[in-house]
N, C-alpha and C positions, 0 to 999 in steps of 0.2 A: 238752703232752699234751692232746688234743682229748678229748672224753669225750660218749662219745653213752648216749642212752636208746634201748636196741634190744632183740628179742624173741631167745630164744636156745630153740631148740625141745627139748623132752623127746617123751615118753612115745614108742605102739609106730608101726611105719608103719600106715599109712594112717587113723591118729589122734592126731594132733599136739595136742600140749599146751603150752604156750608160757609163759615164764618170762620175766617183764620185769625186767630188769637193766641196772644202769647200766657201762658199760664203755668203758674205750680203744679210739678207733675203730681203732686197728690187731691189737685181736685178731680172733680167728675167732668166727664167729658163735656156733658152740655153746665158745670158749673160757674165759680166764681171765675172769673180771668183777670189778666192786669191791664192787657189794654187789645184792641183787636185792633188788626193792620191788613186786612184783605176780605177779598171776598172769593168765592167757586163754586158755579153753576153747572154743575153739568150734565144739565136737562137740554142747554140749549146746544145746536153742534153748525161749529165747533163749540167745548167749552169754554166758558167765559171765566180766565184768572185775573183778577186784580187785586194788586198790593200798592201799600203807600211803600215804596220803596224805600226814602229814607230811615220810617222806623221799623222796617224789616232788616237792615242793611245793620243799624244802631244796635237792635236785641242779639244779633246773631254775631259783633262785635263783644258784645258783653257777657256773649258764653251762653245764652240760649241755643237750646238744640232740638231740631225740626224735627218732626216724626220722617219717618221712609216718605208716607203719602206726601206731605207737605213741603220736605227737598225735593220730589221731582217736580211737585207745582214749581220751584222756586227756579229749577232748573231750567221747564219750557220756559218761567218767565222772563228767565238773562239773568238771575239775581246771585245763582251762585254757578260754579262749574259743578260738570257732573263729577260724583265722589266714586272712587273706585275701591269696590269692597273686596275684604280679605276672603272673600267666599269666591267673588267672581273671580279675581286673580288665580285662586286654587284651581277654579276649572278650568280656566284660561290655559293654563299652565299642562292639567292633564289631559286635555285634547291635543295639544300642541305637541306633546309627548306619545299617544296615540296616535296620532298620523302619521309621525315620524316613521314610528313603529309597523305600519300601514306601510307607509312608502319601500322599507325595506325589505320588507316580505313580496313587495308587486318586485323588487329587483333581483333578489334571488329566484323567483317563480320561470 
């Protein structure tokens, strides 16, 4: 059983309220969960993130894995460091390599 950290939406439309819960990735988004550990509003500004930090800290010890959305919440909140993806390194990498490429054409010119 895979178990993600993902947001499961409350409140009215077109003012979503957002419940972080930890769940099996094959329920439905707004379904069953195992236990919810936060909350994120952000209707109000700035947004309002709140987590109970220890059982956020405990799940994600135990191999629960946060969606995109829910690691950067987790991120602004202190709870984890920012992750550096194989995608961003790849561009990281070919701009870096580009400019380079850049520069040596401004010096032969």
């Amino acid at each position: 059983m895979a178990v993600k950290i993902r947001l499961k939406r409350v409140g009215q439309k077109k003012a979503p309220l957002y419940r972080i819960v930890v769940a099996d990735d094959r329920s439905p988004r707004d379904g069953r969960f195992i236990e919810e550990i936060g909350t994120y509003d952000p209707n109000q500004e700035p947004s309002v993130i709140k987590f109970q930090e220890d059982e956020a800290k405990k799940w994600i010890a135990n191999g629960a894995q946060p969606t995109d959305r829910v690691a950067k919440l987790m991120v602004l909140a202190g709870l984890l460091k920012q992750a550096k993806s194989p995608e961003r390194e790849k561009a990281q990498a070919l701009s870096a390599e580009k400019k380079a490429k850049e520069k040596e054409k401004a010096k032969e010119s």
